[in-house]
C-alpha positions in Angstrom: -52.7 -87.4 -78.3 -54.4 -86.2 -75.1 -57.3 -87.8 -74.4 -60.5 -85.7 -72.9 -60.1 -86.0 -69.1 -62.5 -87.7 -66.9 -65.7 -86.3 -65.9 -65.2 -85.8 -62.0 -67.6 -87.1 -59.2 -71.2 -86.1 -59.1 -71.1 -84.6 -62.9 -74.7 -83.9 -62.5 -74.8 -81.1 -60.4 -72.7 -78.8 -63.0 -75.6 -78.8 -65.3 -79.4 -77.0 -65.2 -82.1 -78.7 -65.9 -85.4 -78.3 -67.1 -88.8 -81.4 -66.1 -91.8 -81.1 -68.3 -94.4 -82.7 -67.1 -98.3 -81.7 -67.1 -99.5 -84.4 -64.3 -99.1 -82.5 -61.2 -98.7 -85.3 -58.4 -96.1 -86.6 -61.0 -94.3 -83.6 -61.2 -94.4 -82.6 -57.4 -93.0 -85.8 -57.0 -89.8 -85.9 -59.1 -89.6 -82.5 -58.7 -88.2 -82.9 -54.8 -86.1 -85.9 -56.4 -84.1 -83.4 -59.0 -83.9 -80.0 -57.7 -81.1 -81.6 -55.4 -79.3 -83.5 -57.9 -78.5 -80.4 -60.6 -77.2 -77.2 -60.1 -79.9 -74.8 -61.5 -84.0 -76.5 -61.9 -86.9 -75.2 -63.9 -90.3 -76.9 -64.1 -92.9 -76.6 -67.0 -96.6 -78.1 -66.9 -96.8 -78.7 -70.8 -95.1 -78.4 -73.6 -96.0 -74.6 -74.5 -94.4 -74.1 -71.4 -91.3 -76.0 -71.7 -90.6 -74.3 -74.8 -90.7 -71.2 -73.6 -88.7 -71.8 -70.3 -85.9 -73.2 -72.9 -85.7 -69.8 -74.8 -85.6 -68.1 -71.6 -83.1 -70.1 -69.1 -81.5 -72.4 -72.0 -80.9 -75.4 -69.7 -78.2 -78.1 -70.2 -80.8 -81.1 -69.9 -84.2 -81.6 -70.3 -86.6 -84.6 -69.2 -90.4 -84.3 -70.4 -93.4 -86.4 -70.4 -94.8 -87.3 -74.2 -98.5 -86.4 -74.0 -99.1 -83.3 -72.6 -102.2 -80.5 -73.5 -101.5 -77.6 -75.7 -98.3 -78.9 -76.8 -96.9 -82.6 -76.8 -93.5 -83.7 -75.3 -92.7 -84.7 -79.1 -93.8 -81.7 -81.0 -91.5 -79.8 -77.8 -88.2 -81.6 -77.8 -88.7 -81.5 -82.0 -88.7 -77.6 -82.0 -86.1 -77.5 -79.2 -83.8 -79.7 -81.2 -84.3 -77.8 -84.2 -82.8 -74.8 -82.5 -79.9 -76.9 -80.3 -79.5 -80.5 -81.7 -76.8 -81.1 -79.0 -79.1 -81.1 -76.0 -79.7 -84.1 -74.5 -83.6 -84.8 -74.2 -84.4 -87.4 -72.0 -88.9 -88.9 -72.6 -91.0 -90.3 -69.8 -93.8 -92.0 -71.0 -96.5 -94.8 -69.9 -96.7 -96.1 -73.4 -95.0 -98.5 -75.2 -96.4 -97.7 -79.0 -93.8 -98.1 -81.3 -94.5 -95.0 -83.5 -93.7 -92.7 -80.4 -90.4 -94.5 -80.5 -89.7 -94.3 -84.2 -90.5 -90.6 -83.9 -88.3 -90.3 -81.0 -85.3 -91.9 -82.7 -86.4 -88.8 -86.2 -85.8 -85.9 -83.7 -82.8 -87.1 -82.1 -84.2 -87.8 -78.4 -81.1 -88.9 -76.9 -82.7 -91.5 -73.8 -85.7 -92.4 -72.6 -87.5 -94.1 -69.2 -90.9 -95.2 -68.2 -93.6 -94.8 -66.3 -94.1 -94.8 -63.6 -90.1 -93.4 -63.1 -87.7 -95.3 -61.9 -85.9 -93.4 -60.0 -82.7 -95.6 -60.3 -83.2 -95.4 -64.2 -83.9 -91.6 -64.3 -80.8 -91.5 -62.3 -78.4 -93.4 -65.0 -80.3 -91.7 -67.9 -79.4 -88.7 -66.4 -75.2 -89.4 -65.7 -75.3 -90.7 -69.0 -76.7 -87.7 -70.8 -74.3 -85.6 -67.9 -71.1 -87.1 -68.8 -72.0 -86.7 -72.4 -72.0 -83.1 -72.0 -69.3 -83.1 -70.0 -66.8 -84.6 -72.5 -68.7 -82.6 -75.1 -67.8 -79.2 -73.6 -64.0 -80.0 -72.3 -63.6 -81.0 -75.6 -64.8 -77.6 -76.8 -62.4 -76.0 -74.5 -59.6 -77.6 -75.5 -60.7 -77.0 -79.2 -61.0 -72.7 -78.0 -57.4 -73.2 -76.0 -55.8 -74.9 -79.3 -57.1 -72.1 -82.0 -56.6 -69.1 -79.4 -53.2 -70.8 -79.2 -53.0 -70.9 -82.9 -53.9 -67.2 -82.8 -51.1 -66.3 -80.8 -48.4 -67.9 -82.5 -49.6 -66.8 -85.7 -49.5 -63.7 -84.4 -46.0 -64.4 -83.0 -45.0 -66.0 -86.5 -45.9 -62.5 -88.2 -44.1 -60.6 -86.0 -41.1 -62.6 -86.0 -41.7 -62.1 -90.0 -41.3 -58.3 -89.9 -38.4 -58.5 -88.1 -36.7 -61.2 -90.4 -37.5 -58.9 -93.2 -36.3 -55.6 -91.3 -32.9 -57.4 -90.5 -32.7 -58.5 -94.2 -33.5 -55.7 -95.7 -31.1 -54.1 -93.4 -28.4 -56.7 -94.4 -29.2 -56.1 -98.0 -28.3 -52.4 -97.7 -25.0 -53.4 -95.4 -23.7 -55.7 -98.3 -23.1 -53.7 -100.9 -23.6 -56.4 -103.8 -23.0 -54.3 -107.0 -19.3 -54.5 -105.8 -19.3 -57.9 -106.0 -19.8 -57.5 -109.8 -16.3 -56.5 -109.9 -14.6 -57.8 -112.9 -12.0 -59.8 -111.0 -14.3 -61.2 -109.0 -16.9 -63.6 -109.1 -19.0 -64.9 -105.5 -21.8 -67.6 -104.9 -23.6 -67.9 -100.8 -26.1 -70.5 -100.5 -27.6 -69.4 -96.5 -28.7 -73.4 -95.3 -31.5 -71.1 -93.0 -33.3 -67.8 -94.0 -29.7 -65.9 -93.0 -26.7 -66.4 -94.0 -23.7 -66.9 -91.5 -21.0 -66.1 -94.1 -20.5 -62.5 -95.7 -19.1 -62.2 -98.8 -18.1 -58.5 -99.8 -15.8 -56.7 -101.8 -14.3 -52.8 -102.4 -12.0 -50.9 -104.2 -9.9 -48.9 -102.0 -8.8 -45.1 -103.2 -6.1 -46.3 -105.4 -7.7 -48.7 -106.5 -6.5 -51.7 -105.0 -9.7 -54.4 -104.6 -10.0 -56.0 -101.0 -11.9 -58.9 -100.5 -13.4 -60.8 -97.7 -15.0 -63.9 -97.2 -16.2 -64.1 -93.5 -17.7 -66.9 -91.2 -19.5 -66.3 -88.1 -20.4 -68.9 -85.3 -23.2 -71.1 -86.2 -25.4 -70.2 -88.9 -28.7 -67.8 -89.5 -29.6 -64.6 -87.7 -27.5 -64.8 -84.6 -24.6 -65.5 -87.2 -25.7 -63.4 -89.3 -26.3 -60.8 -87.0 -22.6 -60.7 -85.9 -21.5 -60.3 -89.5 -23.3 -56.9 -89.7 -20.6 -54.5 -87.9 -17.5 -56.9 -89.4 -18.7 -55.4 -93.0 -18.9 -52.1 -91.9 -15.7 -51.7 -90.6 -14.4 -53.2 -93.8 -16.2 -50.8 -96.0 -15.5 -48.1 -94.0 -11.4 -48.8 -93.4 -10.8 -50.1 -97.1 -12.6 -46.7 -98.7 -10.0 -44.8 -96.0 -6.9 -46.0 -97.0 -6.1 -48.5 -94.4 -4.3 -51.6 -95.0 -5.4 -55.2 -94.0 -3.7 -55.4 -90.4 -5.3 -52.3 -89.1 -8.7 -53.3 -90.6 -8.2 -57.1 -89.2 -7.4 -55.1 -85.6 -10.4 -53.4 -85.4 -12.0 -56.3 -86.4 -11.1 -58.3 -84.0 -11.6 -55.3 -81.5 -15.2 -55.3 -82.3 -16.1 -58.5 -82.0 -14.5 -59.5 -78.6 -16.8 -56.0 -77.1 -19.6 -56.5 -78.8 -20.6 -60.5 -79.4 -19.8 -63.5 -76.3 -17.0 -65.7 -75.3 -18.6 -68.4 -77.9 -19.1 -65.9 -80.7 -15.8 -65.6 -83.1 -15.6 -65.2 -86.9 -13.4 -66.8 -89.7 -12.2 -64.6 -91.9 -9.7 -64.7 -95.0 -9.3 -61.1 -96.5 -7.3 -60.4 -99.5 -5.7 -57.3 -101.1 -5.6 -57.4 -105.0 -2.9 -55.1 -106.8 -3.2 -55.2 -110.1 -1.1 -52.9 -111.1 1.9 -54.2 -109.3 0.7 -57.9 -109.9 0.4 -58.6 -106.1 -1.9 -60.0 -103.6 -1.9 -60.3 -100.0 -3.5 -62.6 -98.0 -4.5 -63.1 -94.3 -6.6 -66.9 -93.4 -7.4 -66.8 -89.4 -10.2 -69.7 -89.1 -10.8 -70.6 -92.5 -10.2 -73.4 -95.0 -7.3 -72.8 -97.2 -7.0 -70.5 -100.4 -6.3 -72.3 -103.1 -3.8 -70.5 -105.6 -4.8 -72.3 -109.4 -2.5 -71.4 -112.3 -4.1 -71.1 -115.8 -2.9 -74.5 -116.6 -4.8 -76.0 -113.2 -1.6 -76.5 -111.5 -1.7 -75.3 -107.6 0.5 -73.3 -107.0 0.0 -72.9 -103.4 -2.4 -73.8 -100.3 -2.9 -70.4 -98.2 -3.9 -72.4 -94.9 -4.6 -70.8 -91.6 -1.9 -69.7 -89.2 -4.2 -67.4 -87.6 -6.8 -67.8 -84.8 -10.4 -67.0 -86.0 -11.1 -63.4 -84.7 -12.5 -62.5 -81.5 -11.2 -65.0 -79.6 -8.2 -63.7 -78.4 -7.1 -60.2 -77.3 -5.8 -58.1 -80.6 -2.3 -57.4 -78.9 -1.7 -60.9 -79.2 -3.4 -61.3 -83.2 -0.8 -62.4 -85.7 -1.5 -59.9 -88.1 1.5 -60.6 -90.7 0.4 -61.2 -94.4 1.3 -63.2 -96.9 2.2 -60.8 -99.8 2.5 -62.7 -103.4 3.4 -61.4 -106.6 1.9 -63.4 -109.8 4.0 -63.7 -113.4 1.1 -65.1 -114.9 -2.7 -65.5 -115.3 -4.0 -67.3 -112.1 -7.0 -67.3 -109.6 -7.4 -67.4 -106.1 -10.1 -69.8 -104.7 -11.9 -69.0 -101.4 -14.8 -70.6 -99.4 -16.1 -71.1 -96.1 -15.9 -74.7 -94.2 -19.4 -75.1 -95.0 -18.6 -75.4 -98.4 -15.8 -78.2 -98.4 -17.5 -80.3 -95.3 -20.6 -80.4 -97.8 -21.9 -83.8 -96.7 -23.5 -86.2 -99.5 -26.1 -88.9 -98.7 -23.8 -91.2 -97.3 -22.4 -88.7 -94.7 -19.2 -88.1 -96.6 -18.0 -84.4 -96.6 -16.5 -83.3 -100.1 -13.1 -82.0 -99.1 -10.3 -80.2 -100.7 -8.8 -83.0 -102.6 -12.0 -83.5 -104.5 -13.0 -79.6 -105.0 -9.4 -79.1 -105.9 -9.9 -82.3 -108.7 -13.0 -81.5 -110.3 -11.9 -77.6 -111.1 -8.0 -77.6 -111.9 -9.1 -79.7 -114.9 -11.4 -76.6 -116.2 -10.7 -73.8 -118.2 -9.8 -70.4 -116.3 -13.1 -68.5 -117.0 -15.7 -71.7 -116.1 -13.6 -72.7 -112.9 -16.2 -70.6 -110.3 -19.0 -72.5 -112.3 -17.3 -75.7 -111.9 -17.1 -75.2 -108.3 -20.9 -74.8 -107.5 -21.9 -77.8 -109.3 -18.9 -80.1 -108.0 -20.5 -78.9 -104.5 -24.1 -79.5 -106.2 -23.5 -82.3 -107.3 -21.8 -83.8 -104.1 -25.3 -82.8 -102.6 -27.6 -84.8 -104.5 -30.2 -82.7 -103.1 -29.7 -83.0 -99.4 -29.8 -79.9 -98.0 -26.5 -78.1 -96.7 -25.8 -78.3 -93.0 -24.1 -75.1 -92.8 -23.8 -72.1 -95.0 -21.8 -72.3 -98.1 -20.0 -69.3 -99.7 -17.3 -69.8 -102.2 -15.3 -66.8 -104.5 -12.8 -66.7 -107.3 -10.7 -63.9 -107.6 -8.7 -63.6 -111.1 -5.0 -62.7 -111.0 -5.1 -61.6 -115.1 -2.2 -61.7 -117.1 0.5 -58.9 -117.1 -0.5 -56.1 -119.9 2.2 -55.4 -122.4 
């Protein structure tokens, strides 16, 4: 914590003062003695006086005699404090009564010296009630500087706000989630920051073929996220077209080497479905593998990457050769991003394939997705995800007769 920062030499001659005092060899006297210590002096000769040279020039400090005519030195500093209780009062006084102390101590008079003045001791009650103020009013600063800093990053936090919610909302209308509704599909992304890094997105191409695409950007939340925002574009765009998964996977890749930096690339595993025919295809460049499950929970095959994630190499050098798979029976495809299988549990352990693969082969076809959340859940405990987790099951149904 910063502690207030030392008063600096001669303090006193910051401050304006104001002397009260009705005895006029007195006054004359001290007078000489304090104009050249302070930076701004006034002079009263009572109390009536003083109190109306305080409204008027509002000193810093003020030294007074007790007993003065019209209006005592008590009655004064009582009325001043009543209106500022944080200036420093300093009595000079030839008595040594105890009630004129007792009622010192009821209005706050912060120091007293007495007569005939010391000078010495006017001195010291004078540094004492200036380095009081002193600490008092950097302390005040500091207290402005911290809330006018406050100000501006709230101010900063709500407009960092608005854009987070313009990018989302533009996101939201980018991903076109009814499409994920698709009845051989189901999809879960759990973002570990306000944005996701991963896309999930699906669409039906003119004959009716259904692509797929589960995508992993660099990093997670906005900059990830922002990269992801052309990728499913082009995929929308291309798949409602006609084109097939090595021209999309092109342009792709095209995209993201002109548009992101040398550090910026993007997993992706994109899948063609064919029901009619009973065939999918499948390209992995970057991300875990596909896991092929028959109905019985067998695995029927790992679909691992062969493929460099895309952007990081130029597209005339992209394997862009498929594998194409025809299925005799019911089966699903399992997809998810690294996020999801390096999932680390308390201890530090990441869940891996084996263990995803072992808690859903055991489960019936149609609770396999929901079995694959909680085994990732569950691996949790509670800790929240490092990176972003994204997970889909596509269904390869059984061949109508």
């Amino acid at each position: 914590m910063n502690q207030v920062s030392k008063p600096p030499e001669r303090v006193l001659k910051n401050f304006s003062l104001l002397y009260v005092e009705d005895d006029d060899n007195i006054r004359e006297q001290l007078e000489q003695f304090l104009r050249r210590r302070v930076k701004e002096f006034h002079v009263a000769a009572n109390g009536a006086e003083g109190l109306a040279a305080y409204r008027e020039h509002k000193p810093d400090m003020i030294i007074s005699d007790i007993l003065m005519p019209e209006m005592t030195g008590l009655e004064m500093a009582e009325r001043i404090k009543a209106e500022d209780p944080e200036v420093p009062i300093i009595l000079t006084t030839a008595f040594n009564e105890t009630d004129y102390f007792l009622k010192a101590i009821q209005i706050g008079i912060d120091n007293y010296v007495l007569k005939p003045v010391d000078t010495g001791m006017l001195q010291r009650a004078l540094d004492k009630s200036a380095h009081v103020l002193f600490q008092r009013r950097e302390l005040a600063a500091r207290k402005m500087q911290t809330e006018t800093l406050l100000d501006e990053l709230q101010v900063y936090h709500d407009a960092a706000e608005r854009e987070n919610q313009m990018v989302a909302e533009l996101m939201d209308r980018t991903v076109r989630e009814a499409n994920l509704a698709d009845p051989l599909l189901k999809s879960w992304i759990a973002p570990a920051t306000a944005f996701s890094g991963d896309l999930v997105a699906a669409q039906r191409a003119p004959n009716h073929d259904l692509y797929v695409i589960l995508a992993d950007a660099t990093g997670h939340g906005l900059a990830a996220a922002m990269n992801l925002l052309p990728l499913s574009r082009i995929f929308y765009r291309m798949v409602e077209k006609g084109f097939g998964l090595s021209s999309m996977l092109r342009e792709m890749n095209n995209m993201i080497r002109e548009q992101s930096t040398a550090d910026r690339f993007v997993a992706v595993t994109v899948v063609r479905v064919d029901e009619r025919n009973r065939i999918f295809e499948v390209w992995n460049g970057g991300n875990p593998p596909m896991v092929w499950l028959c109905c019985n929970g067998e695995t029927l095959r790992l679909f691992k990457s062969t493929n460099l994630a895309l952007g990081i190499i130029d597209s005339n050098d992209l394997d862009l050769h498929t594998d194409v798979v025809k299925w005799e029976s019911h089966s699903q495809l399992l997809m998810f991003s690294d996020g999801f299988v390096e999932a680390e549990n308390l201890a530090g352990e990441g869940l891996g394939l084996d263990a995803l693969i072992a808690g859903v082969a055991p489960e019936p076809a149609e609770t396999r997705f929901s079995a694959a959340v909680q085994v990732v859940q569950q691996h949790l405990a509670g800790k929240p995800a490092h990176d972003d987790l994204s997970l889909m099951v596509i269904d390869c149904p059984e061949p109508q007769i």
